[in-house]
ChimeraX commands (.cxc) that place a marker at each C-alpha (Angstrom):
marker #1 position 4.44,-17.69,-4.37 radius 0.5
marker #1 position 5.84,-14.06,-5.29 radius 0.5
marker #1 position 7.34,-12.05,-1.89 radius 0.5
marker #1 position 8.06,-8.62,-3.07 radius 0.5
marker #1 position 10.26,-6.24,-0.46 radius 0.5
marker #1 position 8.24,-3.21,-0.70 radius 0.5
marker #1 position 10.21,-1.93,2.44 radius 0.5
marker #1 position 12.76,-3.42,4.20 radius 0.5
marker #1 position 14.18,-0.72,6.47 radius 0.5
marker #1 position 14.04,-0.19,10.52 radius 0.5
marker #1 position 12.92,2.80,12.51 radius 0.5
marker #1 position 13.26,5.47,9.95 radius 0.5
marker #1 position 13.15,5.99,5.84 radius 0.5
marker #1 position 16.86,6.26,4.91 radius 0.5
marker #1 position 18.16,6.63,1.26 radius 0.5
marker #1 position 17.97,3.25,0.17 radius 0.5
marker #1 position 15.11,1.49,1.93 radius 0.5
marker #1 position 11.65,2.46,2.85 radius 0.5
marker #1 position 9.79,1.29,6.31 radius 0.5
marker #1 position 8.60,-2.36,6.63 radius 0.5
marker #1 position 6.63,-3.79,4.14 radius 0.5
marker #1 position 6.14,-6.66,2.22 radius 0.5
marker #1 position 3.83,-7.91,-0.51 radius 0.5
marker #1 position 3.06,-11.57,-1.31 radius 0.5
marker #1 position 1.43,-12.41,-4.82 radius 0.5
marker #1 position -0.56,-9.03,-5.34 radius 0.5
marker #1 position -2.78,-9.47,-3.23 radius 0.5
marker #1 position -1.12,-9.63,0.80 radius 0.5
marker #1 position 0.31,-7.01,2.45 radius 0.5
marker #1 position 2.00,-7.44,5.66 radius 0.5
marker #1 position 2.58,-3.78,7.48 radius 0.5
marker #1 position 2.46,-0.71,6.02 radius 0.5
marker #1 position 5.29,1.54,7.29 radius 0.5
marker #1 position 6.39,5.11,5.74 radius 0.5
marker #1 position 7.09,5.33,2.44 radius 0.5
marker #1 position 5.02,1.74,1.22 radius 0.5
marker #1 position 2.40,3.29,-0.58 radius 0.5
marker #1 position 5.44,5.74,-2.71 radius 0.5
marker #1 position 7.29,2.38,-3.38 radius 0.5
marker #1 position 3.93,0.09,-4.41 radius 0.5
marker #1 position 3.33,2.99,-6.65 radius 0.5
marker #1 position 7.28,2.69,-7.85 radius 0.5
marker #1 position 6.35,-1.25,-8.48 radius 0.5
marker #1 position 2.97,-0.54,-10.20 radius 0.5
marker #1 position 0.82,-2.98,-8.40 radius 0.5
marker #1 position -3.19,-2.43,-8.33 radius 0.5
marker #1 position -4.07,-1.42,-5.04 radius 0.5
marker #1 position -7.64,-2.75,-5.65 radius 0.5
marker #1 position -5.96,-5.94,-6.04 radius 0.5
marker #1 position -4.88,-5.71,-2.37 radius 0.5
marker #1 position -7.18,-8.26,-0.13 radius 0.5
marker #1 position -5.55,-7.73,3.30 radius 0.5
marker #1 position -3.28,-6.20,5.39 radius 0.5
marker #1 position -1.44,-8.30,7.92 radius 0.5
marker #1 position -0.07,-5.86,10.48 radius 0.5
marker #1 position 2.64,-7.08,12.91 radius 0.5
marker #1 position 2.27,-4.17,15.08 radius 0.5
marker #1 position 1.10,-0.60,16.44 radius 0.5
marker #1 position 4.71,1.02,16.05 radius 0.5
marker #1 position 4.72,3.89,13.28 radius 0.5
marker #1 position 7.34,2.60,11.40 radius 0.5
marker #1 position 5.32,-0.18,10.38 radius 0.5
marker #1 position 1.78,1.13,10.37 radius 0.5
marker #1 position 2.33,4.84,9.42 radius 0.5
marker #1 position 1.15,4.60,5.80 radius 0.5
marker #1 position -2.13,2.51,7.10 radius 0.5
marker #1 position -4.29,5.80,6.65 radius 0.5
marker #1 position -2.59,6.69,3.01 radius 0.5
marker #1 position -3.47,3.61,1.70 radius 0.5
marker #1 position -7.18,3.31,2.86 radius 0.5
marker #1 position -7.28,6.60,1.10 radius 0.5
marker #1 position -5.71,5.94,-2.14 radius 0.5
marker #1 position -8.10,3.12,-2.51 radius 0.5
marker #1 position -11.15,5.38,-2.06 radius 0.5
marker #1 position -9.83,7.90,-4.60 radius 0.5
marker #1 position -9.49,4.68,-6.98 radius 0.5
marker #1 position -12.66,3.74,-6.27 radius 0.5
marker #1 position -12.39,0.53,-4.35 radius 0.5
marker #1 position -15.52,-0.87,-3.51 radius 0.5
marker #1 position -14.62,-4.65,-2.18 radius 0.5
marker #1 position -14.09,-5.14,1.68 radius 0.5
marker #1 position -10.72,-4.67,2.70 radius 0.5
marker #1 position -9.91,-6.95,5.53 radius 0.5
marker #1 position -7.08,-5.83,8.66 radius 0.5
marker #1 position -5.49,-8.16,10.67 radius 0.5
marker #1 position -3.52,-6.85,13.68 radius 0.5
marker #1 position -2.50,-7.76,17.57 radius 0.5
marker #1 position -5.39,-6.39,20.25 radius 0.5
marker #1 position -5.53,-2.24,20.22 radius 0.5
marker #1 position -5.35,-2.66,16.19 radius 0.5
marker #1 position -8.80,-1.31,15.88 radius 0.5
marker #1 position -8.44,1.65,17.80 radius 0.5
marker #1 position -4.94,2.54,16.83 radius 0.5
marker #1 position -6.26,2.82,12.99 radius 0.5
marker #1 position -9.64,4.95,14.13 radius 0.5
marker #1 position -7.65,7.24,16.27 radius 0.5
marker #1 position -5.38,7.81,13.14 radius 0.5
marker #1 position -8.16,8.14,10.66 radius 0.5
marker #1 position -9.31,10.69,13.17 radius 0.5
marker #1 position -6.03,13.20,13.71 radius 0.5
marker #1 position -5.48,12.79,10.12 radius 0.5
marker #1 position -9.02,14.44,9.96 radius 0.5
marker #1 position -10.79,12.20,7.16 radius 0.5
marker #1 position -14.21,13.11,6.35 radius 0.5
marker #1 position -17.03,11.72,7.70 radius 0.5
marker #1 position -18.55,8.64,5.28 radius 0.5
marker #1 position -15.35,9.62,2.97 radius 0.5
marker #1 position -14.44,5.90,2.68 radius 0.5
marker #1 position -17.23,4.00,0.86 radius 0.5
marker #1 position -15.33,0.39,1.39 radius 0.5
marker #1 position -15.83,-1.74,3.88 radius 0.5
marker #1 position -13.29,-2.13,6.43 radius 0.5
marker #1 position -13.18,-5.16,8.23 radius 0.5
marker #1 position -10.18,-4.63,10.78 radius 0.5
marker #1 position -9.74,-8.20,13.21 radius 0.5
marker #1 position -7.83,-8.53,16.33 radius 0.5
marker #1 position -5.99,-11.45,16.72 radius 0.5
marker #1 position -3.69,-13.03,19.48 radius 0.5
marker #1 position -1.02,-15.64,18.85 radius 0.5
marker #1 position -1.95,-18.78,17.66 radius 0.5
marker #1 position -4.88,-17.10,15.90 radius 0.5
marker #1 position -5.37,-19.68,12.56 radius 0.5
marker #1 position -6.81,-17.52,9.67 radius 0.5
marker #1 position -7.61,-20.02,6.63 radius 0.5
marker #1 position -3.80,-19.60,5.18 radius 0.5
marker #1 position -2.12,-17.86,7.81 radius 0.5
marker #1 position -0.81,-18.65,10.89 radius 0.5
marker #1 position 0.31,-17.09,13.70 radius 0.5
marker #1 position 1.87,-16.54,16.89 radius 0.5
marker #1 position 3.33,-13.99,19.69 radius 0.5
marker #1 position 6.65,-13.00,19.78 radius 0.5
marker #1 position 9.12,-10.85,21.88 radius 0.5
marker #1 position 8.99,-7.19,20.99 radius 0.5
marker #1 position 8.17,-3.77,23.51 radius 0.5
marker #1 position 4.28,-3.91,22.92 radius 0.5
marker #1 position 2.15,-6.41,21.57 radius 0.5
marker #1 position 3.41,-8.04,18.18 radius 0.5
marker #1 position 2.64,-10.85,15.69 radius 0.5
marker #1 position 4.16,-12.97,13.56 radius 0.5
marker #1 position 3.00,-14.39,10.37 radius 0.5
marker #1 position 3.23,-17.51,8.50 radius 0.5
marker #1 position 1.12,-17.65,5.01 radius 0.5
marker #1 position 0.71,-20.69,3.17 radius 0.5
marker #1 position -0.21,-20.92,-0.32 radius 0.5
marker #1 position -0.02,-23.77,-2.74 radius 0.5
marker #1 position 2.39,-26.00,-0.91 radius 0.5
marker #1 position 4.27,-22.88,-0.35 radius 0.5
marker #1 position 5.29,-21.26,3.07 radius 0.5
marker #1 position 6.43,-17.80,3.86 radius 0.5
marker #1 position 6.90,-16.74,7.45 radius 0.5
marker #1 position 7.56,-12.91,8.90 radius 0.5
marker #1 position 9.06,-12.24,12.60 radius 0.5
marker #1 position 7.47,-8.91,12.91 radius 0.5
marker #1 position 9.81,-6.95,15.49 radius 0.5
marker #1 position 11.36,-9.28,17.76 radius 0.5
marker #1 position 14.01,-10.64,20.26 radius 0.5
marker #1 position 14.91,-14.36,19.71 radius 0.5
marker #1 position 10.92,-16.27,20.18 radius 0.5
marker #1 position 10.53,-19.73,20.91 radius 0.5
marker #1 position 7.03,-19.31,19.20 radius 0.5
marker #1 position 8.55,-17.93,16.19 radius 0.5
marker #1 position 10.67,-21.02,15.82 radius 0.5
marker #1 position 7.74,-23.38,15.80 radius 0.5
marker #1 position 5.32,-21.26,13.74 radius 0.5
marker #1 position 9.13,-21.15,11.23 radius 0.5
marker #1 position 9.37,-24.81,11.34 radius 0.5
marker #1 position 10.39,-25.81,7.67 radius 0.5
marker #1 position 9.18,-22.93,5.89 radius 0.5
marker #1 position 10.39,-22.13,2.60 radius 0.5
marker #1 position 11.40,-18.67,3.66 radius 0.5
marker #1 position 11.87,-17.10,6.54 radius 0.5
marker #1 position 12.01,-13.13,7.14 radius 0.5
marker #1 position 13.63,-12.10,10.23 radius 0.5
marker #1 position 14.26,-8.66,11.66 radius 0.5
marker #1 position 18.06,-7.87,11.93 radius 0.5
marker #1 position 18.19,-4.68,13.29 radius 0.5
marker #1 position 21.68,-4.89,14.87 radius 0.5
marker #1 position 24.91,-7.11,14.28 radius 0.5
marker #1 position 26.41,-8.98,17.34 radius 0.5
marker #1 position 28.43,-6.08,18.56 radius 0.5
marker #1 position 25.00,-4.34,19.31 radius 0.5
marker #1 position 23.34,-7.01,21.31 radius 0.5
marker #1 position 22.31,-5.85,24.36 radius 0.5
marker #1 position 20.79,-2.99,22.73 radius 0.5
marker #1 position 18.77,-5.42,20.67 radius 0.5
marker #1 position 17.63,-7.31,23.68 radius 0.5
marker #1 position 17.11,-3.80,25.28 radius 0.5
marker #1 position 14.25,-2.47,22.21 radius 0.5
marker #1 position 13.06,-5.79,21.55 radius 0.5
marker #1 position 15.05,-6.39,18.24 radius 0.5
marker #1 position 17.18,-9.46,17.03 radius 0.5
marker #1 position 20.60,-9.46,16.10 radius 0.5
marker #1 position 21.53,-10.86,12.47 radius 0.5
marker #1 position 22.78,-14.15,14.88 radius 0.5
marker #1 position 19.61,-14.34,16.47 radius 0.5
marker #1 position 17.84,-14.50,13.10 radius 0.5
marker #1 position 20.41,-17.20,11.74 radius 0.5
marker #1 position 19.71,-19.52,15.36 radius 0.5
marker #1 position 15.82,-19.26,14.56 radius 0.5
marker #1 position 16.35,-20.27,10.83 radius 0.5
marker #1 position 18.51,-22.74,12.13 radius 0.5
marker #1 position 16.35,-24.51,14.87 radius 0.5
marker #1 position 13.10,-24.08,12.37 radius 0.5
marker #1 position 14.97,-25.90,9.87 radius 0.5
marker #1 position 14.51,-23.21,6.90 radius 0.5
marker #1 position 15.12,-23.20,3.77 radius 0.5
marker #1 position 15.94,-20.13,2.77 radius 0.5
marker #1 position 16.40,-16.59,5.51 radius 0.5
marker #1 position 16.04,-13.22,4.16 radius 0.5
marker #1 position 17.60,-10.41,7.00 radius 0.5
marker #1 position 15.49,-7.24,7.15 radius 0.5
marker #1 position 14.17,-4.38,8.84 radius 0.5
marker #1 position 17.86,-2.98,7.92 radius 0.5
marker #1 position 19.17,0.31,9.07 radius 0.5
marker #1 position 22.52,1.19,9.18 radius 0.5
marker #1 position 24.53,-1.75,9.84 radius 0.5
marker #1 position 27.11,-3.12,7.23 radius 0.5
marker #1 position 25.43,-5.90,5.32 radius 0.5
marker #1 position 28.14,-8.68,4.41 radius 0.5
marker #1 position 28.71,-8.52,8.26 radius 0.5
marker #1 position 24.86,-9.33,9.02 radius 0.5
marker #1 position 24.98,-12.00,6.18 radius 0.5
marker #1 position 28.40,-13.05,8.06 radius 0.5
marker #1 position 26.76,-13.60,11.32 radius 0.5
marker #1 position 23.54,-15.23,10.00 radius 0.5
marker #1 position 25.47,-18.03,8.06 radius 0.5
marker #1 position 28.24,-18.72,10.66 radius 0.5
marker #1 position 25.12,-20.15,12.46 radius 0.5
marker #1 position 22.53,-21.29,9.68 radius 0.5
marker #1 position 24.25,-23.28,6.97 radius 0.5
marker #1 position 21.10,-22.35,4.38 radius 0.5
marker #1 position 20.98,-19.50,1.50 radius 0.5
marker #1 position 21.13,-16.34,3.72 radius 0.5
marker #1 position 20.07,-12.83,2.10 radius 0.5
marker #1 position 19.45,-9.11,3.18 radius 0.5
marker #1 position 16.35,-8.21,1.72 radius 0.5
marker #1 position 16.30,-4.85,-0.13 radius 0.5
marker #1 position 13.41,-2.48,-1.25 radius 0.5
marker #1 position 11.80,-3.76,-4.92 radius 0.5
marker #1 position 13.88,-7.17,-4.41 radius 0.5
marker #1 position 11.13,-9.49,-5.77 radius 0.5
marker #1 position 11.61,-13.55,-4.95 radius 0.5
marker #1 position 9.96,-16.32,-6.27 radius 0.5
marker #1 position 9.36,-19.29,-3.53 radius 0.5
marker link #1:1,2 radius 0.2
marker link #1:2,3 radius 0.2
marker link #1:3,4 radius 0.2
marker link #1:4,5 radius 0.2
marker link #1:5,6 radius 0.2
marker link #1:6,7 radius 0.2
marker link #1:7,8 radius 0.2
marker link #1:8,9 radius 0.2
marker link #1:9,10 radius 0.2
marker link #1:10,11 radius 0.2
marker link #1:11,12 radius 0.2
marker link #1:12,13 radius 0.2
marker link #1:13,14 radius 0.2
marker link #1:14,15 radius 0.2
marker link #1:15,16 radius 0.2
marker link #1:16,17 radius 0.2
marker link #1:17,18 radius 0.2
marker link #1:18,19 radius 0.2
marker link #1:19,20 radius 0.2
marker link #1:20,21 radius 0.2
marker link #1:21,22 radius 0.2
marker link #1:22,23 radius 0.2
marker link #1:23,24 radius 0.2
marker link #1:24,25 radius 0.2
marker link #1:25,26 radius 0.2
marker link #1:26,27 radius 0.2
marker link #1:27,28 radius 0.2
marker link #1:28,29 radius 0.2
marker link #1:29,30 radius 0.2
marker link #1:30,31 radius 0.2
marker link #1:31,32 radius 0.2
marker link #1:32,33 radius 0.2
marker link #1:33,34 radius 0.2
marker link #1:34,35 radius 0.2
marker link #1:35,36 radius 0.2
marker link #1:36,37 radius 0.2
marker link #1:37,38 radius 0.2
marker link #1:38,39 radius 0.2
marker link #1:39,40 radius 0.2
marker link #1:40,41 radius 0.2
marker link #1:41,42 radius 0.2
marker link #1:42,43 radius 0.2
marker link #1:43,44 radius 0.2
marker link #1:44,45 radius 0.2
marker link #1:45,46 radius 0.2
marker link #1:46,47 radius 0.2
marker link #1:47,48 radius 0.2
marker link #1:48,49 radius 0.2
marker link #1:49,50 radius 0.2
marker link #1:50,51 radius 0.2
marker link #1:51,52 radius 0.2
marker link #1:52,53 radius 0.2
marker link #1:53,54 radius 0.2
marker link #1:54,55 radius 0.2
marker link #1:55,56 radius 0.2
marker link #1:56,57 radius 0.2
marker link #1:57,58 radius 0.2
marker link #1:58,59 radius 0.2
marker link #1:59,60 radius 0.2
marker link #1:60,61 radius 0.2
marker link #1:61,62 radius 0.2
marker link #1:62,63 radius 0.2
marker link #1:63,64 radius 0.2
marker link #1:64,65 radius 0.2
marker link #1:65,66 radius 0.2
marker link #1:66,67 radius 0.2
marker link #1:67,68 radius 0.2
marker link #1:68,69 radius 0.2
marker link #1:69,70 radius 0.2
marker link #1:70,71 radius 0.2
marker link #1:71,72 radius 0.2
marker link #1:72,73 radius 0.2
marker link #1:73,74 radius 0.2
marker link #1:74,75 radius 0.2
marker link #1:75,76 radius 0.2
marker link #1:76,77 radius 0.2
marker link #1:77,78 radius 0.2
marker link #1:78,79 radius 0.2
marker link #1:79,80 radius 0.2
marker link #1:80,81 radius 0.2
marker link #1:81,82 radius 0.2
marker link #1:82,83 radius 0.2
marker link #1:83,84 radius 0.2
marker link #1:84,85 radius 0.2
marker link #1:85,86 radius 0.2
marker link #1:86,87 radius 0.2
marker link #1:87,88 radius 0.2
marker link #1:88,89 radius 0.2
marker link #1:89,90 radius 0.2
marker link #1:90,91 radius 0.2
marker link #1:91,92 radius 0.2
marker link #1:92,93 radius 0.2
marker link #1:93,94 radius 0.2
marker link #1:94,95 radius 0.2
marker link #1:95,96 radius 0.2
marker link #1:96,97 radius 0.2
marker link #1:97,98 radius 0.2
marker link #1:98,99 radius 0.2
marker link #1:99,100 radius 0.2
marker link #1:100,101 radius 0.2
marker link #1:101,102 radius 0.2
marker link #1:102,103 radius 0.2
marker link #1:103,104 radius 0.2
marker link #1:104,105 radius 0.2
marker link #1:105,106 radius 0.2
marker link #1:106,107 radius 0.2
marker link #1:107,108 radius 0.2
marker link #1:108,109 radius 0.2
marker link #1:109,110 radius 0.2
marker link #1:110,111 radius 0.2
marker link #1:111,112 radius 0.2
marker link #1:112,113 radius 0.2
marker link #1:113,114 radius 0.2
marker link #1:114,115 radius 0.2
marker link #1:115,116 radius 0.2
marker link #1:116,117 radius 0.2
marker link #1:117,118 radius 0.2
marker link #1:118,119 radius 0.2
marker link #1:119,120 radius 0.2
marker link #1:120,121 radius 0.2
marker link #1:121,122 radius 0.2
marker link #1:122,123 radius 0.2
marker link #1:123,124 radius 0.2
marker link #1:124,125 radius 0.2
marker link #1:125,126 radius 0.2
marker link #1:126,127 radius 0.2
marker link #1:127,128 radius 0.2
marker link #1:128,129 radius 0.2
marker link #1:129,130 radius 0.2
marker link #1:130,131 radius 0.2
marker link #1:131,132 radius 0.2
marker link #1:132,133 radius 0.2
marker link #1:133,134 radius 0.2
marker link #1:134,135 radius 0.2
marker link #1:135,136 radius 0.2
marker link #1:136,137 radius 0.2
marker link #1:137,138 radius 0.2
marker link #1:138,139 radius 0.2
marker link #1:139,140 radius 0.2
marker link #1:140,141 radius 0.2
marker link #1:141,142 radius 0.2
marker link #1:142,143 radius 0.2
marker link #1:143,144 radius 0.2
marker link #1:144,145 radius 0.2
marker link #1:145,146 radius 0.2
marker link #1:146,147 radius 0.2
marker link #1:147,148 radius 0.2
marker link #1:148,149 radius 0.2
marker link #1:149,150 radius 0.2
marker link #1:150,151 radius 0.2
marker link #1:151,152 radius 0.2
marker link #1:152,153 radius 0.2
marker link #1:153,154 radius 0.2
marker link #1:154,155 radius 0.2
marker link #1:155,156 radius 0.2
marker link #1:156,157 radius 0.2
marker link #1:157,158 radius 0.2
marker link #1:158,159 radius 0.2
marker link #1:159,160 radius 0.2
marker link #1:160,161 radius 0.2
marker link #1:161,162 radius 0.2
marker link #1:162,163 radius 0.2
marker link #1:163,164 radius 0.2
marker link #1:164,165 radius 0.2
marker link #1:165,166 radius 0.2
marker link #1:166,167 radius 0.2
marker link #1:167,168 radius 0.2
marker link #1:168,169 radius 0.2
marker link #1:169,170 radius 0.2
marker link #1:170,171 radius 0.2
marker link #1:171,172 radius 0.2
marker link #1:172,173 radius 0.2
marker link #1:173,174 radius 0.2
marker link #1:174,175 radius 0.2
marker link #1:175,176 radius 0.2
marker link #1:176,177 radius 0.2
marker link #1:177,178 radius 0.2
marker link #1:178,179 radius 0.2
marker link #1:179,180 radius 0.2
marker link #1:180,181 radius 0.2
marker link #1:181,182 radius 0.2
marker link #1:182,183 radius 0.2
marker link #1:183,184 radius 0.2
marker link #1:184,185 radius 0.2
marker link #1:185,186 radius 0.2
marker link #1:186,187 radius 0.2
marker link #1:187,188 radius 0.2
marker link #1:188,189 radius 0.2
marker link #1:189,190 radius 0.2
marker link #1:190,191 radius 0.2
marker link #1:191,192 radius 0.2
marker link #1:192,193 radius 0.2
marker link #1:193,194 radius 0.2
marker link #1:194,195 radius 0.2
marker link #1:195,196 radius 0.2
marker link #1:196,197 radius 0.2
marker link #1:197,198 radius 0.2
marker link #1:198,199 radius 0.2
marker link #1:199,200 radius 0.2
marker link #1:200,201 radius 0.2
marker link #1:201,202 radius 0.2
marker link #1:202,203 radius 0.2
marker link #1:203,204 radius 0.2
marker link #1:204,205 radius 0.2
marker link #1:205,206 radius 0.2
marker link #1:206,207 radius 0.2
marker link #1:207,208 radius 0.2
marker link #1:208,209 radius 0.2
marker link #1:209,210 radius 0.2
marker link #1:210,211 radius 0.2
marker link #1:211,212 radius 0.2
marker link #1:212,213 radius 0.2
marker link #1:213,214 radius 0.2
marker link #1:214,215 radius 0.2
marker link #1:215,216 radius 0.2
marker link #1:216,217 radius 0.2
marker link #1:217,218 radius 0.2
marker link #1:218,219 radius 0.2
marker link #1:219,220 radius 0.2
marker link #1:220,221 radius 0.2
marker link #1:221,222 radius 0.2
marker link #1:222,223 radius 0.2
marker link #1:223,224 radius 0.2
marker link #1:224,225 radius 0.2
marker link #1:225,226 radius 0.2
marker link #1:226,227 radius 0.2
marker link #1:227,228 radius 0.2
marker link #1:228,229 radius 0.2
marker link #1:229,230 radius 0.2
marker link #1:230,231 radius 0.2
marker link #1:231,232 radius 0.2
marker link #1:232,233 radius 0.2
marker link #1:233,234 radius 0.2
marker link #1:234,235 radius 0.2
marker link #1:235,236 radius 0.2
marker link #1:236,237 radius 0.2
marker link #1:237,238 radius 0.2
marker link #1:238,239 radius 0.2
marker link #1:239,240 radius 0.2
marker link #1:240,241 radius 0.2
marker link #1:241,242 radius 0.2
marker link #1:242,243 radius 0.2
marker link #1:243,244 radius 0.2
view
C-alpha cells in the first residue's frame, strides 16, 4: 500500500505544508483541506483515478478544497460516480458549499454519491470509529492486501481510536501541539505529540507518522512521541510518499 502526504499541516497553509490530506494508492483520498488539489497537481496523480473521499470532518481546514476538486473533475471530464464518506451533516455541509461557491445548475455531470456514517460504520475495507474532537469527527482505518493504514482525524487522546489502531501497520496521528501546550490541546480537541505516541503505544503499531503540523519544532514532537512508543516515529511532510 502507497500513503502519499498530500498535506500534512494544521489550521492554516504555511510555507512548507498544505492543509490535511492524504492519498492512499491513487485512488483514496482522506480530507481535502486548502491547498490539496495545488499539491495533487504538484504530484501528478489522475484525478479520475480518485474513487473516494474519506472526510474526517466539517472543519475548513480539512474540507475546504471539497468544491475545487468536484470541479476539476468535471472540467476533466469525469464521468464515474464519485463516492463521499463523512460524519452526519456531511451532506449538507458540501451542498451548502457548492451553493455559496455559486456552481451552475446541472454543471457537474458525475454522480455524487456522498454517505453519512457514524463510528463503527464498516465500509468493505474501511473501518471506522468516533473520536474526541469539537464537532463530530471520524477516524479511518483502510485495509488493503494484508495491509493496514489508520488516520485519527482531529482528536484528543480516543479510546476508540486505540482499538480501531490495534496493530496497524501505520498509524497517522494529529500532533498539533508538544507537551508544553497541553491544555490547549485538550481545550480545541487536538492531541499532543505524547498523546499520539500513548495511542501508538497501547494499539501496538508498527510504525506512527505525527501530522497535522503547524508551528511546533519537529525533533521535539518526534522526542515526545518516542519517549513513550518505542516503534519508528516520523513527522509526516507534504509529497513524503511511504510504502507500507
Amino acid at each position: 500500500m502507497k500513503v502519499t502526504f498530500v498535506g500534512s499541516g494544521g489550521p492554516v497553509v504555511t510555507e512548507k505544508r498544505c492543509c490535511p490530506c492524504i492519498l492512499v494508492d491513487n485512488d483514496v483520498l482522506i480530507d481535502c483541506g486548502s491547498g490539496a488539489l495545488r499539491n495533487l497537481r504538484h504530484l501528478k496523480v489522475d484525478l479520475l483515478d480518485l474513487s473516494c473521499l474519506l472526510i474526517s470532518h466539517c472543519h475548513a481546514d480539512h474540507i475546504a478544497d471539497v468544491v475545487p476538486l468536484l470541479w476539476a473533475m468535471e472540467l476533466e471530464g469525469r464521468s464515474s460516480k464519485f463516492v463521499i464518506f463523512g460524519p452526519v451533516g456531511v451532506r449538507r455541509t458540501i451542498c451548502t458549499l457548492l451553493q455559496a461557491l455559486n456552481t451552475p445548475d446541472d454543471f457537474i455531470s458525475y454522480a455524487i454519491d456522498v454517505k453519512e456514517i457514524v463510528g463503527g460504520t464498516s465500509l468493505e475495507e474501511f473501518a471506522t470509529c468516533e473520536v474526541s474532537h469539537t464537532i463530530p469527527t471520524i477516524a479511518y482505518r483502510v485495509n488493503r492486501r494484508g495491509i493496514s493504514i489508520c488516520y485519527s482525524g482531529d482528536t484528543r487522546f480516543s479510546g476508540n481510536l486505540v482499538k480501531l489502531a490495534e496493530n496497524a501497520d501505520l498509524l497517522i496521528h494529529e500532533s498539533s501541539f508538544s507537551s508544553s501546550r497541553a491544555d490547549l490541546a485538550f481545550r480545541t480537541g487536538h492531541s499532543t505529540a505524547s498523546v499520539a505516541g500513548e495511542v501508538a503505544r497501547l494499539a501496538k503499531v508498527k510504525k506512527l507518522a505525527l501530522f497535522h503540523i503547524f508551528r511546533e519544532d519537529e525533533a521535539k514532537l518526534v522526542e515526545e512521541a518516542s519517549s513513550i512508543f518505542d516503534g519508528e516515529v516520523i513527522v509526516a511532510e507534504d509529497f513524503l510518499s511511504l510504502e507500507i
